[in-house]
C-alpha positions as CSV (number, residue, x, y, z in Angstrom):
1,X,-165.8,189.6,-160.2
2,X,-165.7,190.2,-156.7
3,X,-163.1,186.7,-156.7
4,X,-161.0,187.8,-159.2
5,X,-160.0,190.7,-157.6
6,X,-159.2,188.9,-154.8
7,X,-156.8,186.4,-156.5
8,X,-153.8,189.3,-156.5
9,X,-154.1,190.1,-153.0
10,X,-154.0,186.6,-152.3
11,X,-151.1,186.0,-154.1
12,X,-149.1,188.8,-152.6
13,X,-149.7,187.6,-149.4
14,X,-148.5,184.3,-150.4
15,X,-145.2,186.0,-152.2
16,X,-144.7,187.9,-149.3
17,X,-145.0,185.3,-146.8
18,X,-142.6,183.1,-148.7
19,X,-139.8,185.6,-149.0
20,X,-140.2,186.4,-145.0
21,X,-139.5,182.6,-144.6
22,X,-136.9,182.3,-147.4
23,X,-135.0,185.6,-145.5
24,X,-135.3,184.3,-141.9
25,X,-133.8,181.0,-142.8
26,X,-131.2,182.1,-145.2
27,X,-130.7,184.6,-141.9
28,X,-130.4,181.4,-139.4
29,X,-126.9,180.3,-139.1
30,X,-125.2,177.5,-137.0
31,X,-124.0,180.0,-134.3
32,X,-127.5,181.1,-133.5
33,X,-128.0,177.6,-132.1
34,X,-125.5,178.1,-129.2
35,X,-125.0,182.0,-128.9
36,X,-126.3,181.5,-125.4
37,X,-124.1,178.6,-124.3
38,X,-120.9,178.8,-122.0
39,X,-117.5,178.1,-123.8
40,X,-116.0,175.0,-122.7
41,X,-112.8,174.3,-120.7
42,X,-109.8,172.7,-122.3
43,X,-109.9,170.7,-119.0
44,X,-113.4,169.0,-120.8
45,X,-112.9,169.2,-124.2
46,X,-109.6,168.0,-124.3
47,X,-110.5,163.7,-125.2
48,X,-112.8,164.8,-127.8
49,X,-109.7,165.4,-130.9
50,X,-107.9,162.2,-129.1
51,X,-111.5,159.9,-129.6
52,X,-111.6,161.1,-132.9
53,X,-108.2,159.3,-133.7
54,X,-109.0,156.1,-131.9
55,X,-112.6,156.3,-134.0
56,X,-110.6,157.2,-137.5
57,X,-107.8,154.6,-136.6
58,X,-110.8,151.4,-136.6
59,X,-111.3,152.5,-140.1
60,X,-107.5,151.2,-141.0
61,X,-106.9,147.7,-141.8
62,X,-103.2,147.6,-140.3
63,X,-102.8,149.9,-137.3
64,X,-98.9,149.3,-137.6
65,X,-98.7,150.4,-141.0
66,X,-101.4,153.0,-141.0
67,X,-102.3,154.6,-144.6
68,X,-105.0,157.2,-143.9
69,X,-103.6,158.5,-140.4
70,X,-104.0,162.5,-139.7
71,X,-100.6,164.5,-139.1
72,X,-98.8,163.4,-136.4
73,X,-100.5,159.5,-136.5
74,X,-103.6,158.3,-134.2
75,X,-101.6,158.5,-131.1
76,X,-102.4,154.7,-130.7
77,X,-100.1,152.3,-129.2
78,X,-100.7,149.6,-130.8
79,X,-99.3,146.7,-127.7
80,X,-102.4,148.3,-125.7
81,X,-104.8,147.5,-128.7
82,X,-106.8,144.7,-126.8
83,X,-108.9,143.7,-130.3
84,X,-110.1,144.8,-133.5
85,X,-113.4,143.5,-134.8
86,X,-114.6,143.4,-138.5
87,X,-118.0,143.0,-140.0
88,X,-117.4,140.0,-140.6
89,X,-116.6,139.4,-136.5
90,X,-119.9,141.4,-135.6
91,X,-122.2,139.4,-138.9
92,X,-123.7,142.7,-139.8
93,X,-125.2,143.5,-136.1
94,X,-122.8,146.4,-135.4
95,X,-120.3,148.4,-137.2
96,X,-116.6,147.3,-136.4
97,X,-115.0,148.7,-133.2
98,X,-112.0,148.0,-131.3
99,X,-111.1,148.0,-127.5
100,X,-108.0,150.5,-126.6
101,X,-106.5,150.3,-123.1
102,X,-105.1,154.0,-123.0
103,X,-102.1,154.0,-120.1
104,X,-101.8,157.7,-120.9
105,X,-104.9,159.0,-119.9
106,X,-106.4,156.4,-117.6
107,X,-108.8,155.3,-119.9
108,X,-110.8,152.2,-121.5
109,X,-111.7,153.1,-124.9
110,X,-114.4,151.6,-127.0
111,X,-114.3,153.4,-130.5
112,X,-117.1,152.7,-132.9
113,X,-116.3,153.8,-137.2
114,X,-119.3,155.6,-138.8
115,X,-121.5,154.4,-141.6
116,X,-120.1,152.5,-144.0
117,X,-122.2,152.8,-147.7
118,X,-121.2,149.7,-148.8
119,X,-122.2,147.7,-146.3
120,X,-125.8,146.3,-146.0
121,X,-125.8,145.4,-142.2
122,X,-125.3,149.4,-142.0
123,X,-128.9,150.0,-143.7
124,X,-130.3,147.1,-142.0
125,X,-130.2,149.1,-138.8
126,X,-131.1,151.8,-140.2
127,X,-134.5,150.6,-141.7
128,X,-134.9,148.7,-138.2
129,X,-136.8,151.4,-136.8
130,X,-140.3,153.7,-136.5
131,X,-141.6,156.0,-134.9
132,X,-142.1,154.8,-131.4
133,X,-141.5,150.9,-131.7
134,X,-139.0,151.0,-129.1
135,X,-139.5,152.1,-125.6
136,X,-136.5,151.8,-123.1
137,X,-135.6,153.5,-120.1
138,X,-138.8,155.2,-119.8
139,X,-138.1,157.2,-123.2
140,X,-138.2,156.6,-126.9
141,X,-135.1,155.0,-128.7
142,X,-133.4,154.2,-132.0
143,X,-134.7,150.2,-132.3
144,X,-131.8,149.0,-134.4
145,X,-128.9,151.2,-132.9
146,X,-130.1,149.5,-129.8
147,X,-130.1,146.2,-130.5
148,X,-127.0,146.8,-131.7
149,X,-125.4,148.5,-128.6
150,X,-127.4,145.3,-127.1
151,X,-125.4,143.1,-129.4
152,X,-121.7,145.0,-128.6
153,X,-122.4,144.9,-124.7
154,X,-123.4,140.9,-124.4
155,X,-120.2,140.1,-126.9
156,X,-117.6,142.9,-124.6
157,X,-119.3,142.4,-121.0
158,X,-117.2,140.0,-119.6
159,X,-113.7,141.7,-121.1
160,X,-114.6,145.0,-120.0
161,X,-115.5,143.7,-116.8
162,X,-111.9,142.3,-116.5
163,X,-110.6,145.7,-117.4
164,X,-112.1,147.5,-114.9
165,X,-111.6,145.2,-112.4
166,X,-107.6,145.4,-113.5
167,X,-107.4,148.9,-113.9
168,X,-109.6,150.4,-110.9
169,X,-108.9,153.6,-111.5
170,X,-109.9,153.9,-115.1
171,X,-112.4,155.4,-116.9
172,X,-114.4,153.4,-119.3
173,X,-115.7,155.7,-122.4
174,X,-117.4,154.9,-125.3
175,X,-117.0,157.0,-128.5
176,X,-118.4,156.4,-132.3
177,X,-119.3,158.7,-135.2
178,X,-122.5,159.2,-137.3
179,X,-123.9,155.7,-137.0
180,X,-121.5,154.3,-134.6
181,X,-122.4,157.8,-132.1
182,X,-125.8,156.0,-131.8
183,X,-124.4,153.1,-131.2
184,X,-122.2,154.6,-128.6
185,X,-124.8,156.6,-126.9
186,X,-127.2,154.1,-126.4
187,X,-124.3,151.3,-125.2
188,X,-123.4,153.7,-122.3
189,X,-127.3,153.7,-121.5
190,X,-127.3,150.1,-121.8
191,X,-124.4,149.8,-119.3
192,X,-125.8,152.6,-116.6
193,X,-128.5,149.9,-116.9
194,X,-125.9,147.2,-116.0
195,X,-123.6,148.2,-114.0
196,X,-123.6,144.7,-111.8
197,X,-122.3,143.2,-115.1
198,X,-119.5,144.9,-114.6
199,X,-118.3,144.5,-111.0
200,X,-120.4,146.6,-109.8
201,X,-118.8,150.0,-111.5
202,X,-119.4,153.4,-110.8
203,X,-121.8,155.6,-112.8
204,X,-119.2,158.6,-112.6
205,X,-116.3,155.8,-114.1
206,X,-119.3,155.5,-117.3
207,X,-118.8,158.3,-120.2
208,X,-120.0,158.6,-123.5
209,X,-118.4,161.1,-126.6
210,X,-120.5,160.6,-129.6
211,X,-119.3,162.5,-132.8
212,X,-121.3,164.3,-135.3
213,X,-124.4,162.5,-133.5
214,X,-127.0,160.7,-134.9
215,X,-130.8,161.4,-133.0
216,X,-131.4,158.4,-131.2
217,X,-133.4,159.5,-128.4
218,X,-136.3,160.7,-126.7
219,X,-135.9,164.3,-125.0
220,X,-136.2,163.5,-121.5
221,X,-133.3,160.7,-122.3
222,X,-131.5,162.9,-124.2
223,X,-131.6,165.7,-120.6
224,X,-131.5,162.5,-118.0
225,X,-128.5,161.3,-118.9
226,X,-126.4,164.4,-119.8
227,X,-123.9,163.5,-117.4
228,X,-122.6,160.3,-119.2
229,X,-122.8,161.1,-122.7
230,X,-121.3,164.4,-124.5
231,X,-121.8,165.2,-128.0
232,X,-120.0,167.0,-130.4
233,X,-121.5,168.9,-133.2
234,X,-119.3,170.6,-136.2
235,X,-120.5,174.0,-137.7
236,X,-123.8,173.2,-139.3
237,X,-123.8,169.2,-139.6
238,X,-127.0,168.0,-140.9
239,X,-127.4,164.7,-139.0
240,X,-128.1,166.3,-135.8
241,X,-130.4,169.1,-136.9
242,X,-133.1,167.3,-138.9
243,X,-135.5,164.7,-137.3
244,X,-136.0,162.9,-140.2
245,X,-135.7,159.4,-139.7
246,X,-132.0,157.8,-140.7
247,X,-133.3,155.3,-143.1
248,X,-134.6,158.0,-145.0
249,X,-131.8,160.5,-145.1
250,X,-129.4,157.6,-146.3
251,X,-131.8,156.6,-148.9
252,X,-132.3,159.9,-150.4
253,X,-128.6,160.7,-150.0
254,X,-128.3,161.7,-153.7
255,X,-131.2,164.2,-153.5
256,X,-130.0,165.0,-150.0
257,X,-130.6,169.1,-150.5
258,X,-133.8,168.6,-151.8
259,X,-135.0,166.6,-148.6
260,X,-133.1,169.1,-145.9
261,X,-135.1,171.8,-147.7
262,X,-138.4,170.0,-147.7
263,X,-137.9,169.3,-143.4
264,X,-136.4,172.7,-142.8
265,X,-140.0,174.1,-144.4
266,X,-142.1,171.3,-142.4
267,X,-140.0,172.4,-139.4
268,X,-140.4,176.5,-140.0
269,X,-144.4,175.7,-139.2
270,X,-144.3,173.2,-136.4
271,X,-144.3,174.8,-133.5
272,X,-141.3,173.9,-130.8
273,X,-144.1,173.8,-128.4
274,X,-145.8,171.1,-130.2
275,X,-142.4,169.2,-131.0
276,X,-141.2,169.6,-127.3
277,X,-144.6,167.9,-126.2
278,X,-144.1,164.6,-129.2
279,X,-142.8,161.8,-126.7
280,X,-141.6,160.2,-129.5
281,X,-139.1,162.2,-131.4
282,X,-135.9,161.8,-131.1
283,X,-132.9,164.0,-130.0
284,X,-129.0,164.4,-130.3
285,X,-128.1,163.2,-126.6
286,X,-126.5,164.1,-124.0
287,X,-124.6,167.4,-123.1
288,X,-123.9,169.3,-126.0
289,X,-120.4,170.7,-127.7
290,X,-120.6,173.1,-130.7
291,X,-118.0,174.2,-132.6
292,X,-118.3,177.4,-134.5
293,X,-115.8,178.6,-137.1
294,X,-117.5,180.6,-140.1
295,X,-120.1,183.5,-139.5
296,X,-123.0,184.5,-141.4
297,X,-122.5,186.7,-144.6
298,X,-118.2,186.4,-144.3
299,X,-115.6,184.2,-146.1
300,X,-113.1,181.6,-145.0
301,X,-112.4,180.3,-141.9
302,X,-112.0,181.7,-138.2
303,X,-110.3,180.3,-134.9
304,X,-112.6,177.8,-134.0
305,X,-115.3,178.7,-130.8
306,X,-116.4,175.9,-129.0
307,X,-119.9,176.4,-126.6
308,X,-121.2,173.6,-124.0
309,X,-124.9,173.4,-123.0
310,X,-127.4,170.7,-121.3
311,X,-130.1,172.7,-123.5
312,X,-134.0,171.7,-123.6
313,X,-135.6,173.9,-125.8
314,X,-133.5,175.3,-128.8
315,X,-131.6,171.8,-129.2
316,X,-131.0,172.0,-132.8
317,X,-134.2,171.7,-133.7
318,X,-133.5,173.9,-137.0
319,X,-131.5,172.9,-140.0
320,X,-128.7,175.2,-141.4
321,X,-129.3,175.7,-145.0
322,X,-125.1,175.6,-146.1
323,X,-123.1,174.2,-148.6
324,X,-121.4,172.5,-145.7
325,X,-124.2,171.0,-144.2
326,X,-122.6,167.5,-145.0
327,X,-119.4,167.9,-145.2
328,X,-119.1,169.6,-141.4
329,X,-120.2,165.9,-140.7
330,X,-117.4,164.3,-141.6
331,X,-115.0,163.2,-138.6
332,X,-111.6,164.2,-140.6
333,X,-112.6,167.9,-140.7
334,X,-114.1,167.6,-136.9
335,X,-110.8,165.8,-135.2
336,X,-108.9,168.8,-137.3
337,X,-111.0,171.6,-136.2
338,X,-111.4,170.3,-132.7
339,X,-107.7,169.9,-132.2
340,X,-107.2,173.5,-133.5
341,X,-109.7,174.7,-131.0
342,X,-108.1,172.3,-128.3
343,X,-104.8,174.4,-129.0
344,X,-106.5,177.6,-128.9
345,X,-107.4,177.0,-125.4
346,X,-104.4,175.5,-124.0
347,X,-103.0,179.1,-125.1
348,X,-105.6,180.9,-123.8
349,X,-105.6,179.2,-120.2
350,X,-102.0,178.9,-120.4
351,X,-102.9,175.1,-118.7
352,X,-99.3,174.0,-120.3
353,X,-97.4,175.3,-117.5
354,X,-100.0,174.9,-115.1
355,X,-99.1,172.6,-111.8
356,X,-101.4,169.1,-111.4
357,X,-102.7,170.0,-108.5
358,X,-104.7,173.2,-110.0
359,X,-105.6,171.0,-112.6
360,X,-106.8,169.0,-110.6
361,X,-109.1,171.5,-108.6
362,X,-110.5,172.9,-112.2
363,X,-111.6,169.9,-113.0
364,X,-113.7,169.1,-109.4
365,X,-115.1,172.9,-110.4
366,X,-115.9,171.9,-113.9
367,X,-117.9,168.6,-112.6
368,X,-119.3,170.6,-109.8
369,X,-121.0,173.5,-112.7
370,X,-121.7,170.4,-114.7
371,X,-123.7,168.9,-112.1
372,X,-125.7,171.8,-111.3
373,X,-126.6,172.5,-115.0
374,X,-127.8,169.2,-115.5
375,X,-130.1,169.5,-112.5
376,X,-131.3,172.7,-113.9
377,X,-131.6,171.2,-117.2
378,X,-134.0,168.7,-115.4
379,X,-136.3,170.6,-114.0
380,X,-136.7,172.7,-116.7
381,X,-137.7,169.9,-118.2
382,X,-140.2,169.1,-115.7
383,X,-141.3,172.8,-115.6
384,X,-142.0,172.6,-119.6
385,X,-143.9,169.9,-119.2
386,X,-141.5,167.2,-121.7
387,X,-143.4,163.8,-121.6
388,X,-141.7,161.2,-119.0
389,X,-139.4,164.1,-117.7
390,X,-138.1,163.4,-114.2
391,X,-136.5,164.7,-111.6
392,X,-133.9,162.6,-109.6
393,X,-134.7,161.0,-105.8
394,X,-132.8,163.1,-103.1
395,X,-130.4,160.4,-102.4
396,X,-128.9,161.0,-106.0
397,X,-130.5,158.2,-108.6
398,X,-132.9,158.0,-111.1
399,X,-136.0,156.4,-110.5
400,X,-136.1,154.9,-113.9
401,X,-139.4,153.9,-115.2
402,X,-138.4,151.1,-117.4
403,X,-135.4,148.4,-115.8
404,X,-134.8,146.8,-119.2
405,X,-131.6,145.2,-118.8
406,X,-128.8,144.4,-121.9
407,X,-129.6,140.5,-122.1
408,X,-133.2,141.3,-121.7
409,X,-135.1,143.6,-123.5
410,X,-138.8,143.0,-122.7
411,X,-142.3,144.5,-122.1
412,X,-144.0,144.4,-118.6
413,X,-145.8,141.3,-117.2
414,X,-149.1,141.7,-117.7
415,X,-152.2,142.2,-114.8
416,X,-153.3,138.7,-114.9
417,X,-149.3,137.4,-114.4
418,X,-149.1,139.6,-111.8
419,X,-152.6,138.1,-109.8
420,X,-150.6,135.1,-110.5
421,X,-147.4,136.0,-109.0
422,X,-149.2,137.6,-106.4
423,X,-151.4,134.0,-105.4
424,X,-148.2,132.2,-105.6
425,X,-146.4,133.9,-102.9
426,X,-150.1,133.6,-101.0
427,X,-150.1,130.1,-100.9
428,X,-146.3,129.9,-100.1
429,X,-147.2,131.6,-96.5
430,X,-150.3,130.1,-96.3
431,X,-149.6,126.6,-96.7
432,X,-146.1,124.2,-96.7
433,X,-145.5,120.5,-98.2
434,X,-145.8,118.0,-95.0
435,X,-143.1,114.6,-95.5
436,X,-145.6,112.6,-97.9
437,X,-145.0,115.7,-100.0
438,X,-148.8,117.1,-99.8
439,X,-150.1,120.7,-99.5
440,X,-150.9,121.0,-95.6
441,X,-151.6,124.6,-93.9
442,X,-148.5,126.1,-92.0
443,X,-148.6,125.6,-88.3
């Protein structure tokens, strides 16, 4: 008797502990995610509508008779187009890309298209991946993004070494969407890794944009190398918000809603303690640009905002529950709202009429803050307590724990090769090979 009157209490505390949930996330918008960030400079934001061009211009088959260009074309000229390549140039290993030498702005472009549905190599690289098989650069990464950012760097080393060398004072930036941002990220990780491969360039020369990114790597990557790659996030795009491995958001793509429901309740009772402390999952990377243009509870559209962080807690770890979860991820609505927000802040900081040479200064001021929130992102890193979090030597470089190169992607020697290594060099200052060609000891 006793039980059964228990039953209805039980069951109001269920109801009511439900509806708190269902009225906290239906509460949680996109802009709560960066309502604490700075608003970025036009000075910095200003390549991110012009990448997403050069990334929506791979997707054409004829650049000089483009059929799905944005108003006012993809600002390509096509003479500086060094190649194009297809899937069937890359066999399925990456997604096609093509090599723009950009006169205007002094830069090197490698532009990566997105994932393409029909296309099985796509889901190959997907499925190529668990949680934890692939440790690099002293973090957790996507396996098959990164063998094929492995793939893309061993096929472009030697002509984007030439370019560099050619052009000295170029950049060299690497931008993709969705599946190719993974892709993009992880290349410009690759390349840090390898910068002898390419003349010996500059880290600071090394950039990374990746659009409407996919999570690829571990947190203390994600922080470490926030000064090379930058991603941009529209509204309340899924693919960066939910840690749910890629292979199964594009398998359940049909019953998409009913998955991004089922990981924003699994989410809603993990504690961000807990996920911070998971070495293994995986993170948008990078410094972080958000564009906000709807609010909470209010209809259409408003001049986009866009807010810049190198967060480590609070890194969209939430999913947005909105009808435009998915379609904030494609890169035609992203290049158009990041252009309009571009404009809005040429207006603002009247920068149109502004001399070079204060151009020039903001931008030394905007690398200068940069720099020091990355270090602050660091050690609060460190301070949290992230697994493999680091903070850099004094003289500026990253003792990095793994030196996995492009061309050469493999575990540590073992103990006993080591004793081995260690008896050979021994016996090489012990003892030398006399004329006969016998062991003899030195003199």
């Amino acid at each position: 008797m006793s039980l059964a009157c228990c039953l209805p209490i039980v069951e109001c505390v269920y109801c009511l502990a439900c509806a708190r949930w269902a009225w906290k996330r239906l509460l949680h918008s996109a802009g709560h995610d960066s309502e604490t960030w700075g608003l970025a400079s036009a000075v910095e934001f200003e390549p991110v509508p012009r990448l997403c061009r050069y990334i929506l211009a791979v997707y054409e088959d004829d650049l000089d008779h483009p059929q799905w260009a944005p108003p006012g074309g993809y600002g390509i000229d096509t003479r500086s187009v060094v190649f194009r390549k297809t899937y069937e140039d890359t066999h399925g290993r990456a997604p096609p890309y093509l090599i723009y030498v950009d006169h205007k702005n002094s830069d090197i472009v490698l532009a990566i298209r997105g994932f393409n549905f029909a296309q099985e190599g796509d889901y190959a690289l997907l499925l190529d991946n668990g949680l934890g098989k692939r440790k690099f650069s002293g973090g957790y990464v996507h396996n098959g993004l990164l063998t094929a950012a492995v793939w893309v760097f061993d096929a472009e080393c030697k002509i984007l070494r030439e370019l560099l060398e050619k052009y000295p004072e170029y950049t060299l930036t690497f931008a993709g969407h969705s599946l190719g941002s993974g892709v993009a990220a992880l290349l410009a990780i690759v390349t840090v890794h390898n910068l002898d491969k390419l003349g010996d360039a500059e880290r600071k020369r090394i950039r990374c944009f990746a659009i409407a990114p996919a999570r690829c790597v571990s947190l203390n990557l994600a922080v470490r190398y926030a000064d090379v790659i930058n991603s941009v996030v529209l509204q309340d795009d899924f693919l960066p918000r939910t840690a749910t491995p890629l292979e199964d958001i594009f398998k359940s793509l049909f019953c998409l809603p009913c998955l991004l429901c089922l990981r924003c309740m699994g989410d809603t009772c993990i504690p961000e303690d807990a996920m911070l402390r998971d070495p293994r999952r995986l993170y948008a990377p990078g410094r972080l640009y958000h564009i906000v243009e709807r609010k909470p509870f209010r209809c259409g559209r408003f001049p986009p905002v866009v807010r810049t962080a190198v967060p480590v807690d609070g890194r969209f770890e939430h999913i947005v529950l909105s009808c435009n979860a998915t379609s904030d991820h494609a890169i035609i609505w992203i290049e158009r709202e990041a252009q309009k927000a571009l404009d809005l802040m040429l207006e603002k900081e009247r920068l149109m009429v502004i001399p070079p040479k204060p151009r020039m200064e903001r931008q030394k001021t905007i690398d200068r803050e940069h720099s020091e929130e990355h270090e602050a992102a660091l050690r609060r890193a460190v301070i949290m307590a992230v697994p493999d979090a680091y903070l850099p030597s004094t003289y500026g470089t990253f003792n990095d724990q793994s030196t996995e190169g492009a061309g050469e992607l493999q575990s540590a020697p073992s103990s006993s090769e080591t004793r081995n290594l260690k008896l050979a060099e021994w016996i090489k200052q012990v003892f030398e090979k006399d004329d006969s060609g016998e062991m003899v000891l030195r003199k």
